[in-house]
C-alpha positions in Angstrom: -10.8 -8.3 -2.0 -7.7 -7.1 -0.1 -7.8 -8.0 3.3 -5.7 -6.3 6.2 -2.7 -8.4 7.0 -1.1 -8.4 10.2 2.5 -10.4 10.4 3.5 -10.8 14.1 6.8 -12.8 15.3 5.9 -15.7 17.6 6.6 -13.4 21.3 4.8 -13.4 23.9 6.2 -10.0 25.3 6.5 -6.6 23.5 7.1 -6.8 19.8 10.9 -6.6 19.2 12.1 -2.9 18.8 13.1 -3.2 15.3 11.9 -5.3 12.4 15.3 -7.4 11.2 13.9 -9.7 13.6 11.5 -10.4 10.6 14.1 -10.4 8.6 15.8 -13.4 11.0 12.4 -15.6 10.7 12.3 -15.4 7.7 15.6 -17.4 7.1 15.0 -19.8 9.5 11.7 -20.3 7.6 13.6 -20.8 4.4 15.9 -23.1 6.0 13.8 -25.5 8.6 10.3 -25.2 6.4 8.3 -24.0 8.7 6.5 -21.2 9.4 8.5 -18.4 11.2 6.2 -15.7 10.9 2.7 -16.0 11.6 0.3 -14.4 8.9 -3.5 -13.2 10.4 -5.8 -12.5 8.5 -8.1 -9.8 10.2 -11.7 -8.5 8.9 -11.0 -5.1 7.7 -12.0 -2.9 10.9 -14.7 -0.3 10.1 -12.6 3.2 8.2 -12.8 6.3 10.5 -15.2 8.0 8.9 -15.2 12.1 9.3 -16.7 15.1 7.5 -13.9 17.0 8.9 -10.3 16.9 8.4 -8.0 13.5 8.0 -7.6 12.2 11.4 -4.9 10.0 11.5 -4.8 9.2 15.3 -5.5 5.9 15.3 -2.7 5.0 12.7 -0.1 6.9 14.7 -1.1 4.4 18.0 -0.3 1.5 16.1 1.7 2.3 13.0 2.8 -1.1 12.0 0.4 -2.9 10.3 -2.4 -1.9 7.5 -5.3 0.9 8.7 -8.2 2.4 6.4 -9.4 6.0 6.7 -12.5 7.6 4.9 -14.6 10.7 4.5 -18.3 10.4 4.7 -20.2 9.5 1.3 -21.9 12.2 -0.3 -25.7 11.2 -0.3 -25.5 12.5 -4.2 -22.7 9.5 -4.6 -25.2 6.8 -3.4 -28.2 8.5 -6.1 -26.0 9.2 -8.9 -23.8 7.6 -11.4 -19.9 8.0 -10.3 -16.3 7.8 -11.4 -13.6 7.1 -9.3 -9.9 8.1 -9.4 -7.3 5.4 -7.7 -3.6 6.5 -7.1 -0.9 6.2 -4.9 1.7 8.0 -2.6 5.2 6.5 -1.3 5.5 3.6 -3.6 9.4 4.3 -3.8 11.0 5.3 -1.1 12.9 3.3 1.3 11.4 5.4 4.5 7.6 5.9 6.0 4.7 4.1 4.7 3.1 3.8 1.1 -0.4 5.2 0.8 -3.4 4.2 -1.3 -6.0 6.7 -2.1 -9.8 6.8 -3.8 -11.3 10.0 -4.6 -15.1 10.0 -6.6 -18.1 12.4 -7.5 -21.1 12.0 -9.5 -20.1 11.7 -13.2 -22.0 15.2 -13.5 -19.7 17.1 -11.3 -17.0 16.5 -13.3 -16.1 19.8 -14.5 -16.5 21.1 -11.0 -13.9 18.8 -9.8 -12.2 20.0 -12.4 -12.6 23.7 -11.8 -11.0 23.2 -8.2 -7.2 23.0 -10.2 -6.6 19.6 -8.9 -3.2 18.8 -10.3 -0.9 15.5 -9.9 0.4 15.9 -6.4 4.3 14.9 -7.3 4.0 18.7 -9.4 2.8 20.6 -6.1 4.7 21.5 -2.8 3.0 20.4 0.1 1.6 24.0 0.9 -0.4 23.4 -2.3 -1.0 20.1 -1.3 -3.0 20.9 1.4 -4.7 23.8 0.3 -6.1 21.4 -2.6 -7.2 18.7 0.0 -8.7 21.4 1.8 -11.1 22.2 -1.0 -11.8 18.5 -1.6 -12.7 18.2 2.1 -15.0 21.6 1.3 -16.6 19.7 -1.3 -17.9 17.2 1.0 -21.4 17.6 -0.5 -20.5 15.6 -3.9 -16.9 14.5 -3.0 -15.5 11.7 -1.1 -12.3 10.0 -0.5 -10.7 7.0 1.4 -7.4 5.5 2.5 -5.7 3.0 3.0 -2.4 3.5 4.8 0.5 0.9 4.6 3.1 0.3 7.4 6.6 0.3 6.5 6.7 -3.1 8.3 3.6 -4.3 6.7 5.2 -4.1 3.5 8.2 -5.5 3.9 7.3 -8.8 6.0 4.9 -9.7 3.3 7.8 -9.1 0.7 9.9 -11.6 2.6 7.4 -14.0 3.2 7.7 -17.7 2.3 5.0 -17.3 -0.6 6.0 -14.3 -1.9 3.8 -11.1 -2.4 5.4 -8.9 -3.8 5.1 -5.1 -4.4 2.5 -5.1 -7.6 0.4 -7.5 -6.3 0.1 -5.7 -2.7 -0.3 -2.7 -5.0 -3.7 -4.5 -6.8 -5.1 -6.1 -4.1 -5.0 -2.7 -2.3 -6.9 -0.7 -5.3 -9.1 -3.7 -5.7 -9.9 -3.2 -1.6 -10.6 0.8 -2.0 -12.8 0.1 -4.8 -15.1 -2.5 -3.6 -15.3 -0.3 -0.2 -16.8 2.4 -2.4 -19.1 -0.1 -3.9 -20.2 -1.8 -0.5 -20.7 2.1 0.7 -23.3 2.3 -1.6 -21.5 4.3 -4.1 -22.6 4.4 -7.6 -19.8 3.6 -9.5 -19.7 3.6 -13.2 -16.4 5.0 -14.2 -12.9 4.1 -13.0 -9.6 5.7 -13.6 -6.5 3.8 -12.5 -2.9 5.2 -12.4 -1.4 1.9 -13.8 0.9 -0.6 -12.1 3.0 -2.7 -13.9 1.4 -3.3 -17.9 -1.3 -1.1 -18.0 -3.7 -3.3 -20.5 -3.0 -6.6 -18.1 -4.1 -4.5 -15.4 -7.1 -3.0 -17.1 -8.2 -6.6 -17.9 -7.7 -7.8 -14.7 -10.1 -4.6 -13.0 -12.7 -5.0 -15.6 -13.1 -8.7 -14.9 -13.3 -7.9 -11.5 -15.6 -5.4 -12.0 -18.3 -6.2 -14.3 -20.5 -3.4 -15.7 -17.8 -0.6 -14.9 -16.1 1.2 -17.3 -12.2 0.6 -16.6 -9.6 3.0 -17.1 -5.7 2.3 -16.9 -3.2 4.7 -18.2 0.0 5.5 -17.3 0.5 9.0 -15.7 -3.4 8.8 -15.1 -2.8 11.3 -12.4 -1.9 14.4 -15.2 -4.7 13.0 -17.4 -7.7 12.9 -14.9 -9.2 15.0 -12.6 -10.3 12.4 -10.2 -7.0 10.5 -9.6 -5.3 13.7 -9.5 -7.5 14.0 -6.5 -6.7 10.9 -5.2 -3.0 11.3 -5.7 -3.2 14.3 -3.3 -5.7 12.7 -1.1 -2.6 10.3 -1.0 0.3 12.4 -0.5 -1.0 14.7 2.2 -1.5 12.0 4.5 1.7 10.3 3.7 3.3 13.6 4.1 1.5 13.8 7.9 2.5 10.5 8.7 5.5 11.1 8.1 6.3 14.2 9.9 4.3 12.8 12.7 5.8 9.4 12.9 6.0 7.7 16.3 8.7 5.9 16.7 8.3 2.9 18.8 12.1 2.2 19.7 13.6 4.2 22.1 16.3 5.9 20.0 16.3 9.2 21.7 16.0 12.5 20.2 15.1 11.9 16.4 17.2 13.2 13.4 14.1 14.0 11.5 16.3 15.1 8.5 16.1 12.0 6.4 15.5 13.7 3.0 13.0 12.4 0.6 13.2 9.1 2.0 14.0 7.5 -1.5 17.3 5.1 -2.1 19.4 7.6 -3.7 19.5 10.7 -2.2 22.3 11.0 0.3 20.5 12.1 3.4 18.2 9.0 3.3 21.6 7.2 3.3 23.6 9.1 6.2 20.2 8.8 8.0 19.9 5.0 7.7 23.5 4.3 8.4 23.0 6.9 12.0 20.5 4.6 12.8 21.4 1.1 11.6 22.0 -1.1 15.1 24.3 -4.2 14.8 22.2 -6.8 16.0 18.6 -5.6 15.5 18.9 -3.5 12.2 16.3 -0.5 11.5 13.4 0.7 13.5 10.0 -0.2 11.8 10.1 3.4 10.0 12.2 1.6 7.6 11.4 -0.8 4.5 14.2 -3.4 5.1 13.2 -5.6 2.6 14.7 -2.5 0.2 17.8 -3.7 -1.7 19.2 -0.3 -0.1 18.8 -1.3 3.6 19.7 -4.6 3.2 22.7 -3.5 1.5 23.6 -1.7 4.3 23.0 -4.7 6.5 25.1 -7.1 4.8 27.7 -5.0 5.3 27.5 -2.7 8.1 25.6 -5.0 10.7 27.2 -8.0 12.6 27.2 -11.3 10.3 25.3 -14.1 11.2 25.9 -17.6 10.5 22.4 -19.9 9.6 22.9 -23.3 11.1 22.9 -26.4 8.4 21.5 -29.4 10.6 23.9 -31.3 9.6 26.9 -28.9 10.9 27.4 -27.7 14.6 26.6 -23.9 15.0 29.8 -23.1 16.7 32.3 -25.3 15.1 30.8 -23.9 11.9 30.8 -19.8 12.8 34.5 -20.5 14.2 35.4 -22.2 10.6 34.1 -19.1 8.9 35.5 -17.0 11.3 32.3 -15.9 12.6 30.4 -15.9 15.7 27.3 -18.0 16.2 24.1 -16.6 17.4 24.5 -18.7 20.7 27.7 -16.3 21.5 25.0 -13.3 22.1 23.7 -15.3 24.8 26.4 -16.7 26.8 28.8 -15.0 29.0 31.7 -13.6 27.8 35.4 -15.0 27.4 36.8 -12.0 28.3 35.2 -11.9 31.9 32.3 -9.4 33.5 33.0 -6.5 31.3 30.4 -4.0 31.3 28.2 -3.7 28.2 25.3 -1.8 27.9 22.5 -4.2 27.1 19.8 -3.4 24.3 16.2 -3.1 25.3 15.0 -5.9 23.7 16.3 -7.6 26.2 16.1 -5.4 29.2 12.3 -5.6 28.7 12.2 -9.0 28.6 14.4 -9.4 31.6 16.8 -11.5 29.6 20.3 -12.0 30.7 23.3 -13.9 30.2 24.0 -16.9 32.2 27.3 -17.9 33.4 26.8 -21.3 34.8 24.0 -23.5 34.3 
């Protein structure tokens, strides 16, 4: 069953304002062995349940771990034999968080799922979008849905962690989360319909032996073959697109440049926005994937190098071979004298400041 994972640097203040720092433990973990980055493992709070429209509040408080949303279950879907869709939204881009979706209905309402035009989401605009979602939410009576929302930073510190967990298996274990949630909710489930990830007939296998007694469906493109993942996929992309656009930034960067494009690798005003907003020292705000071969390009060569202490080798004699600076030169005082430097606010807010003399 997927569980919500929370990945927290060892801090006692503020968490820092953006996530290289994970990035940073991460080595040190490689390196020393030990474990940099504390991995909880929290009981999946209770979904938001509402009849109503999504109600993403409680995500945009705290936007950088894992969070569930769900409509109320249809008393018909606790009577009745169901099918369920599964899908996804934001699996690619390098911005914003990646959102699983379930959508079901009796197995008898089929064709009236069917007769609401539900289409895969990536072949609407988001005016569509929600004007589809809005007749799922109508259809409250013998449809229901649920979420779960991903955080940028969720997915990349458990990319980068010492065991690795990667992008398919986060992918499963999510799917595998929404489905038994339907099942604990009482839902009777007899169909599923799975927009594959990765081999589709390894994948099928897998959800049928996890499953017993439900009919499994993986196929590629599932959400332009049936009805129910096509509602899913929207269920999906509308509240990535909200998140999104309503994103609350927890750094204090200013006024926001919301034009970042589509938020995937290649196009062009994803990359002038996450050079804008690439710092030196602390890399990208938690709106950004870092553990993307695009942002940590951009890193490598854009952000200040830093040397990784061998305990064999002195930090400073080594950074001054490689004609580097050490980490320890961010804390002492400077060779040059008391020039004035504005200070970043990871260190303002923890009162941290450079000492001359000891």
């Amino acid at each position: 069953m997927f569980e919500e994972r929370c990945f927290e640097p060892r801090m006692s203040a503020s968490p820092p304002p953006v996530q290289v720092v994970a990035v940073i433990y991460s080595k040190i973990q490689n390196r020393s062995g030990k474990a940099a980055v504390e991995v909880k493992r929290r009981a999946t709070q209770p979904p938001s349940e509402q009849s109503a429209a999504m109600d993403l509040k409680q995500f945009e408080a705290d936007n950088s771990g894992s969070f569930r949303l769900a409509s109320r279950i249809p008393d018909v879907c606790r009577t009745e034999d169901c099918c369920l869709g599964v899908d996804e939204a934001g699996r690619g881009p390098v911005l914003g968080p990646m959102v699983y979706g379930i959508c079901f209905c009796p197995v008898s309402k089929k064709e009236e799922l069917k007769d609401l035009k539900v289409a895969d989401s990536k072949t609407l605009n988001e005016a569509e979008r929600e004007n589809l979602f809005q007749k799922l939410d109508e259809a409250q009576s013998y449809v229901g849905w649920a979420l779960q929302i991903l955080s940028p930073n969720m997915i990349s510190t458990s990319m980068l962690q010492r065991t690795k967990y990667n992008l398919n298996a986060l992918s499963h274990d999510t799917a595998i989360g929404l489905i038994q949630y339907a099942l604990d909710s009482g839902v009777q489930l007899k169909e599923v319909y799975v927009d594959t990830v990765g081999p589709a007939e390894k994948y099928e296998e897998k959800l049928s032996q996890r499953f017993p007694g439900i009919q499994v469906t993986v196929r590629p493109k599932a959400d332009s073959l049936f009805p129910v993942v096509s509602a899913a996929s929207i269920c999906a992309k509308v509240a990535r697109d909200r998140v999104v656009k309503g994103w609350n930034f927890a750094e204090d960067l200013g006024e926001i440049d919301a034009d970042y494009g589509s938020g995937y690798p290649n196009d062009p005003k994803t990359k002038e926005w996450l050079l804008k907003y690439l710092d030196p020292v602390f890399g990208y705000p938690q709106f950004v994937r870092f553990s993307w071969s695009t942002a940590q390009t951009l890193m490598d060569s854009k952000a200040v190098p830093v040397h990784w202490d061998d305990d064999e080798e002195d930090g400073e004699k080594a950074a001054q071979r490689q004609n580097n600076r050490s980490m320890l030169s961010y804390f002492s005082a400077s060779a040059e004298g008391d020039r004035a430097q504005q200070t970043h606010r990871f260190f303002s807010e923890r009162r941290l400041k450079s000492l001359k003399s000891l």
